[in-house]
N, C-alpha and C positions, 0 to 999 in steps of 0.2 A: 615499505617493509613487507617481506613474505614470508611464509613458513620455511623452515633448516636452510633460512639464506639464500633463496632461491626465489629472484624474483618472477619464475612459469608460473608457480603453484595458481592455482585455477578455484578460486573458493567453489564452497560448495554452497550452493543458492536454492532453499525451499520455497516453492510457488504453490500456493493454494489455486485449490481447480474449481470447478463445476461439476457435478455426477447428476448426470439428467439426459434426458433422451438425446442420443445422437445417430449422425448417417453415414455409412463410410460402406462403399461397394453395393455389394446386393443385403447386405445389414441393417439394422434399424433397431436400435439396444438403447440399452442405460450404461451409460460410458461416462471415465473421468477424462475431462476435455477441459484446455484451457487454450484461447487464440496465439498462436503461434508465433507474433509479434514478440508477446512476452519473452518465450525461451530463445529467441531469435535476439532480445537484445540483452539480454544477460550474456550467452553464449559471445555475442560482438563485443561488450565489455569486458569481458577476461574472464566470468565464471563458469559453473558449471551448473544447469538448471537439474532441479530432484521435483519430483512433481507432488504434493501432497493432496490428493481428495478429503471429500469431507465422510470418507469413512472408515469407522475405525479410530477415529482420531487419539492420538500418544501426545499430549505435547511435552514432552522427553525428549522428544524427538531434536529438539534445540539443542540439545548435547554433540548432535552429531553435526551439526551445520554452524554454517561460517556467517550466513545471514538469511533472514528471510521477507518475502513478498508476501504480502496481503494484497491477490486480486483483484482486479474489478469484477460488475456482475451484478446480481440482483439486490434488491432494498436490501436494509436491514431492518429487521422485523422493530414493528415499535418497541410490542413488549419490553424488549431490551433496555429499555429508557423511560419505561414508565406512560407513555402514550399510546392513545386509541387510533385505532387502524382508517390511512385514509383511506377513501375509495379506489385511489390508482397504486397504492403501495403494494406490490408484489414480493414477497419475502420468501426464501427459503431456508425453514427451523434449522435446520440440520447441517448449512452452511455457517450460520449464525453462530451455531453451537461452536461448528471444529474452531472457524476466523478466529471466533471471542477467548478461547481458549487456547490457542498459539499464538495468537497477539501480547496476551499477558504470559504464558511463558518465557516469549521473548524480551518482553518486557523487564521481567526478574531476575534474566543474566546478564543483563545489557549486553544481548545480540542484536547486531545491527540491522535495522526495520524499516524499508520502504511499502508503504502503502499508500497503493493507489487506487481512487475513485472509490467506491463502494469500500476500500482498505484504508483509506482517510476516514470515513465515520465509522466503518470499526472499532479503527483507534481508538476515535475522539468518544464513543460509546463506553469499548473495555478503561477506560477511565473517568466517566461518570459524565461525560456529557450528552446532548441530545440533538435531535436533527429536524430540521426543515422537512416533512415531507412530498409536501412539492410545492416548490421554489417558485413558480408562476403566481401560484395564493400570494406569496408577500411578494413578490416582485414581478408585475405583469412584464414585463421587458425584458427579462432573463429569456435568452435562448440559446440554450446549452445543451439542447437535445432538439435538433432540427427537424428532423426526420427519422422516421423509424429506421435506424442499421445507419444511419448516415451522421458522420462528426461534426463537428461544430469548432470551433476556434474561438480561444479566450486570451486577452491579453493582460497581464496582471502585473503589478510592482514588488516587488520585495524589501522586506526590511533588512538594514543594514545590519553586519555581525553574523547572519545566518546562516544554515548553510545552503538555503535556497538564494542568497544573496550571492553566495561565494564561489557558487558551482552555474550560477544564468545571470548574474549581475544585475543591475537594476531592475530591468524591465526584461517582460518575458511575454514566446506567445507561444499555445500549445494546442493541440488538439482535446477534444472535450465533451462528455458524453454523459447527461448524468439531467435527472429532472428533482435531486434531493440535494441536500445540502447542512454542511453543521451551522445549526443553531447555537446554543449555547455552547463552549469551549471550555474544553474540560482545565478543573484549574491546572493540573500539571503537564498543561499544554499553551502553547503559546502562537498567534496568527503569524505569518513569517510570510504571506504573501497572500493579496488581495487583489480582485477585480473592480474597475470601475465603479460598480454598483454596491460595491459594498461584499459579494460573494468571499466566500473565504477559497482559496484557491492553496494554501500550502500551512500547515502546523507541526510545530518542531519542541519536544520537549522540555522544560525549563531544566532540567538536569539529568544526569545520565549517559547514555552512550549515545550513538547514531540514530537517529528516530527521525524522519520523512514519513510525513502523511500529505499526499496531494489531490486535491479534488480533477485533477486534469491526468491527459492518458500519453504518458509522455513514451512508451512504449509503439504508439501510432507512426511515431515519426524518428523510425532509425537511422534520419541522417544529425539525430541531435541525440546523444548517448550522453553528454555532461551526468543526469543525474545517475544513470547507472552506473559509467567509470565511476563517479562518486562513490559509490553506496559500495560496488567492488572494489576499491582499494580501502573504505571502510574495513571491509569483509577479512580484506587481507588480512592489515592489521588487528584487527580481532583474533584470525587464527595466531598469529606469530606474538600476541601477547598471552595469549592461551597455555602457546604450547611452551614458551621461555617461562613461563608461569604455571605453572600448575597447583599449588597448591592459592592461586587469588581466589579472594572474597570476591564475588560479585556484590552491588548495591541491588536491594529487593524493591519493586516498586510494591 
């Protein structure tokens, strides 16, 4: 389905950034920077990438858009969850702030929500659950962050009915970068796909619209777009029920 019948239309896709020191030429600033991958496979899947920093944050902003990304990137601060800071958790407030507040925006129109890696415990956070802060304490064998700047690979199952089951089918392997992890799962969320070890690797809504939260960086590896064409022909359809609709209720989380 697309918008006025027309299956071009090209959603419109918000991607939360970074705004922190960057380099480009003879430069050296505080820049809103997000790895290129991202808007590289949105753009491949049919959207159209808008870039959102964390400053300034509107989350109104959902009014305008077709769907949105919840970045990968730094911890989530415990605070958020009610836990004391561990020694290797690196969090920034003011990411925290904008994510946790355009997560549940989107949340409360049912705009369609992929988040990835650090955008999976957002999530599972902007709805009341809590997080592993580093995954080696409970599980010495977890190596999911290999080396410093260098990906890791996770091979995980999925449960049936999903739409992580319905868009990689059984079994899945993805690239993977992350030393944190959900803990407890938030109750209006549900595990949709797991690692060997028990890692939670994907969680999906128990009601509502399109909601993908994935502990993995499927953005890494642009010769597998499944879950974005996903989430963009979610996006579609979002717009073109929107627009044939206008006066719909959304459901409020």
């Amino acid at each position: 389905m697309a918008s006025n019948g027309s299956d071009n239309y090209r959603p419109r896709i918000g991607l939360t950034t970074y705004f922190q020191e960057a380099a480009w030429g003879v430069w050296k600033s505080d820049a809103a920077i997000l790895p290129g991958t991202y808007v590289q496979a949105v753009v491949a899947a049919g959207g159209t990438p808008v870039l959102l920093p964390p400053v300034g944050t509107d989350p109104t902003i959902v009014d305008m858009l077709d769907g949105l990304i919840i970045a990968g990137g730094s911890d989530v601060g415990p605070e958020n969850y009610g836990a004391t800071p561990h020694e290797l958790t690196r969090a920034q407030p003011a990411r925290d702030t904008h994510d946790l507040a355009l997560t549940r925006a989107a949340l409360a129109v049912d705009l369609p929500l992929f988040a990835i890696c650090r955008g999976a415990q957002i999530l599972n956070v902007a709805l009341g659950g809590s997080l592993i802060q580093h995954l080696p304490d409970v599980n010495p064998e977890a190596d999911y962050q290999p080396a410093p700047g260098v990906f890791g690979s996770v091979e995980f199952s999925t449960t049936p009915g999903s739409i992580s089951a319905e868009l990689l089918g059984e079994r899945a392997i993805a690239p993977c970068y992350h030393h944190q992890a959900l803990e407890v799962v938030a109750d209006a969320l549900r595990i949709t796909a797991a690692a060997a070890d028990g890692t939670v690797e994907a969680v999906e809504t128990i009601s509502g619209g399109w909601v993908l939260g994935v502990q993995f960086h499927p953005e890494q590896n642009l010769d597998d777009l499944r879950l974005f064409s996903g989430f963009i022909d979610a996006a579609r359809t979002y717009r073109t029920e929107r627009t044939e609709s206008p006066a719909h209720v959304h459901n409020h989380v």
